[in-house]
N, C-alpha and C positions, 0 to 999 in steps of 0.2 A: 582593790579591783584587779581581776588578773585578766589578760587578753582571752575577749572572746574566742571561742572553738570557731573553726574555718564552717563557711557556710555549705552541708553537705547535701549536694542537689535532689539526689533520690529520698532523702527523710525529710525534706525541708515539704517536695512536691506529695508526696504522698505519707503527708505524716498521718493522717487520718485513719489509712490504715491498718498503720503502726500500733496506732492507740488501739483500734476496734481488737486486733491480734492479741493483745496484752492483757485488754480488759472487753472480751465479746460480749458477756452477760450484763456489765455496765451497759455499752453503746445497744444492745438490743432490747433495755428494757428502758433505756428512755427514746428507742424507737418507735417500741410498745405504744408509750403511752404517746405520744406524738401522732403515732398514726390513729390510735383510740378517736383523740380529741379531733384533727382536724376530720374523721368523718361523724361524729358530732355535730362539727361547724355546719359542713355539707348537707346533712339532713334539716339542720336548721334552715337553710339559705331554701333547701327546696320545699320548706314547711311554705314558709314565706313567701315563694313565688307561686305553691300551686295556683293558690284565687288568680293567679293572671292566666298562668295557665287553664285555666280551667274557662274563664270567660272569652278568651282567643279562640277556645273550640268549640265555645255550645254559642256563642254568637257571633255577629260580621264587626267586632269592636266600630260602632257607628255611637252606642250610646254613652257622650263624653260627661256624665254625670258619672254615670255607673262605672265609668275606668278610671276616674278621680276618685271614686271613693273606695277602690280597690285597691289603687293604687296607695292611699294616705293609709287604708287599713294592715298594708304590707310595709310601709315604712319605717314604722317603730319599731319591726323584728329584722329588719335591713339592719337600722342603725345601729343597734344592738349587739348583732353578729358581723358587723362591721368592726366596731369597737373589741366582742372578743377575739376576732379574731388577728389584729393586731397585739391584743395581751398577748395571745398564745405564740406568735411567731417572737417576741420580745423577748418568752419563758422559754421557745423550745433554743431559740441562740445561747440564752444563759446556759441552760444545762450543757450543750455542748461544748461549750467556750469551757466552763467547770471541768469537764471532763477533758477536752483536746490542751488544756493549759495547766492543771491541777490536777489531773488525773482522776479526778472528785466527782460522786454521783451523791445526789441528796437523797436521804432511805423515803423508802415505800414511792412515792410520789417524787418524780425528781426535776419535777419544774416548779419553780419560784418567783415571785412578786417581790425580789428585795433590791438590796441594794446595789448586789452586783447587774440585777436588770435597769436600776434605776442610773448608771455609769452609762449600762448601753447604750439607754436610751436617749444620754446628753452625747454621748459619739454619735450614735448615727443621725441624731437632730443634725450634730455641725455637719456631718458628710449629705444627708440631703438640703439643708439650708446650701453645702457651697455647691452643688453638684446646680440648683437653681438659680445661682450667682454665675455659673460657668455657662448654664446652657444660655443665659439672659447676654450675656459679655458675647457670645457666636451667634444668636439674634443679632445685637447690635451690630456686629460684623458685618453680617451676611447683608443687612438693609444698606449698611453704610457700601458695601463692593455693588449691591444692585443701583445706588443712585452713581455714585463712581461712575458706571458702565454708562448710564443714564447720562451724563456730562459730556461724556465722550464719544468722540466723530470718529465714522472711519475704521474700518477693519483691523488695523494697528492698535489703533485706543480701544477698543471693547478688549481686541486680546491682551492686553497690557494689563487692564483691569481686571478682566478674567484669571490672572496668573498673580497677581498682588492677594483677587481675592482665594485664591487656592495656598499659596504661601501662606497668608493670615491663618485659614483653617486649621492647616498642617501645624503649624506652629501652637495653634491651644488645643489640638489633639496631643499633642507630644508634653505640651507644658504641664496637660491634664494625666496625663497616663506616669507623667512621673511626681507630681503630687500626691495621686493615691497610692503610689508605692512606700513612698514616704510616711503615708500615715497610715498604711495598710497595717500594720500592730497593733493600731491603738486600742480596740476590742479587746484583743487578746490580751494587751497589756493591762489594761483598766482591769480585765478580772483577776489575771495571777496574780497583779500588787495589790488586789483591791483598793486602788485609790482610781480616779478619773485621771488617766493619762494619756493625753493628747500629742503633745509638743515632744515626750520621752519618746514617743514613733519613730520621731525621727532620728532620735540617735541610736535606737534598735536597727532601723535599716541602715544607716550609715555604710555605704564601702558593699553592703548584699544588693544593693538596690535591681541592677543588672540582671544578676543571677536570683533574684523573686521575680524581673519579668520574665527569664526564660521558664521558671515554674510557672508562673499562670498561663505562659501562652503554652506550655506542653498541658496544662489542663483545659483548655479552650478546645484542643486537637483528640485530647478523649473524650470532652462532654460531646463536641461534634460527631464522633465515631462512636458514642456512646448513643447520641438521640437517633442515628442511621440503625443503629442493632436494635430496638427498643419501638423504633415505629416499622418495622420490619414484623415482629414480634409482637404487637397491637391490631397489624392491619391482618395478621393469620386469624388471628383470634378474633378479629370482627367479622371476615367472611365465613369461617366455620358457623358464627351465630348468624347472620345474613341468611343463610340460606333458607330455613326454615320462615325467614321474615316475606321475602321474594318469593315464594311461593305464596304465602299467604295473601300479597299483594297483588298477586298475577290470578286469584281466585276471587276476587272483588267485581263488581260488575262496571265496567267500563264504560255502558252504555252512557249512565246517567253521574252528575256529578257522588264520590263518594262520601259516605258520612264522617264526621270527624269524630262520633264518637266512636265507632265503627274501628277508624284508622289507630284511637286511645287503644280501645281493646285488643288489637293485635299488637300491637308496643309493647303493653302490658303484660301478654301471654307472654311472649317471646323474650321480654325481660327477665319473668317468675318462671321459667323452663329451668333445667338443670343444663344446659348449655347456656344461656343467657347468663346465669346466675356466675357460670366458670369465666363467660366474656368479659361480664364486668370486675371479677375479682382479678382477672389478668390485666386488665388495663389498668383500675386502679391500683393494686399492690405494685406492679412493675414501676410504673409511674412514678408510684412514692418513693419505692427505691434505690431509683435512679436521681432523683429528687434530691434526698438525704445524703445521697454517695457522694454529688456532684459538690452540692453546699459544704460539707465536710469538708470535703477535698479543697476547695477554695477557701476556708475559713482556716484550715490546718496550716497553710502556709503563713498566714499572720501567724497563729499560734507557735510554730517554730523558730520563727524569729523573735518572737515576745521570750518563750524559754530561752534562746540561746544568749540574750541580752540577759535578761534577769539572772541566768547563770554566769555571767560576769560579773553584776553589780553584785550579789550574796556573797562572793567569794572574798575572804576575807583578805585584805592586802597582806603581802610579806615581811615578816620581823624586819625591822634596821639591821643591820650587821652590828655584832658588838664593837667598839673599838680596841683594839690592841690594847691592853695592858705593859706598863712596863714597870720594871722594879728596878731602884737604884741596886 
């Protein structure tokens, strides 16, 4: 094993786009299909909801038979696209993890159902099971500092217990934020080793630990700066389409209440226009690709730390020195 390479903060934070530079035609064509499928998912969900839709606007929802039975007839395509679509978020992590760890894109179709999702999916069981265990222990907390407060007399005592219970918080805020630093590889690792590694996390982060929080909190400061440029650049392209909608509302008869099938049809138009049509492709493409950019970029910095470990452990250790020969 030979000493890890020093932890280098600009490829560690933005390794992601390291990779896409290297291999763009890999990371844009299991963007491709990524974004294919979840608007797939989308048209599914909205298959699904029309009937509700559709009975919120031709009737006053009073009759509770007939939205029980709309409701049970939309269920089964709910649970469905429930279910796919946690496969797909399971399948679109693998290929990226493949790619941002292994460099590796699966042909034609590059999302999978194996076993490196099936690793995933025992990592992120333990990260949401502990992340449940965490939020349950700051419950406990929090009821335990309210009856605290509750015992105690007196301006002195409330703030006494007010500051115990703000110290408590702080304290599994901080306990919490360096725990997931610690197992922040484990994805990454699980896939470039292909084995489930959990506990290895921690000795990939060992000694970076510091320096992966200054990368995710400078990635916190671009995603922030990122959803400011991005709803900037949604809310244009909403009032460009708006317009045509506003007038069409302002030409409605005001007297009497309006029709909602009336109010369908103007949606409608104003959706299937050739500006409607550029609205919603800008929201949603923008959306997704600030989506992908963001996730990547947070997923990348596991995945640099999982390479830069693994490119320790591979490396083969140093011959012995021979010892000196001597000759009488």
């Amino acid at each position: 094993m030979m000493t890890k390479p020093p932890y280098d903060f600009l490829a560690a934070t933005f390794h992601f786009f390291q990779v896409f530079a290297r291999r763009p035609m890999a990371a844009l064509w299991i963007w491709v299909w990524q974004f294919g499928l979840i608007c797939a998912l989308m048209a599914g969900f909205f298959y699904a909801f029309w009937p509700l839709f559709m009975l919120a606007a031709e009737t006053d929802m009073t009759d509770e038979a007939l939205i029980i039975e709309t409701v049970l007839q939309s269920s089964g395509w709910f649970t469905l696209l429930t279910i796919g679509a946690l496969l797909l978020s399971l399948a679109a992590q693998g290929a990226w993890m493949r790619l941002l760890t292994r460099d590796e894109i699966r042909p034609v179709i590059p999302f999978r159902l194996g076993l490196d999702e099936l690793r995933l999916f025992g990592v992120n069981f333990i990260f949401i099971a502990a992340g449940m265990l965490a939020y349950l222990v700051g419950a406990i907390a929090f009821v335990g500092g309210a009856a605290l407060l509750g015992l105690m007399d007196g301006a002195g005592g409330i703030a006494v217990g007010a500051l115990i219970g703000t110290v408590a918080v702080l304290i599994i805020v901080v306990l919490g934020i360096i725990v997931c630093l610690r197992f922040a590889a484990a994805p990454a690792l699980s896939v470039l080793q292909r084995r489930f590694r959990l506990f290895s996390a921690v000795s990939a982060s060992k000694g970076v630990a510091g320096m992966m929080f200054l990368s995710y909190l400078t990635l916190v400061g671009v995603g922030i700066a990122g959803a400011i440029v991005l709803s900037i650049i949604q809310q244009v392209a909403v009032l460009f389409a708006a317009s045509d909608l506003v007038a069409a509302f302002m030409a409605l008869d005001t007297a009497s209440e309006p029709d909602p099938a009336e109010i369908f049809a103007i949606l409608g138009e104003t959706l299937t226009s050739p500006m409607g049509i550029v609205m919603i492709a800008i929201l949603v493409v923008s959306q997704f690709i600030f989506q992908i950019a963001f996730e990547g970029l947070w997923h990348g910095v596991g995945a640099y730390v999982a390479r830069r470990h693994d490119l320790a452990d591979a490396a083969p250790a140093p011959a012995p020195e021979a010892s000196p020969v001597t000759t009488a």
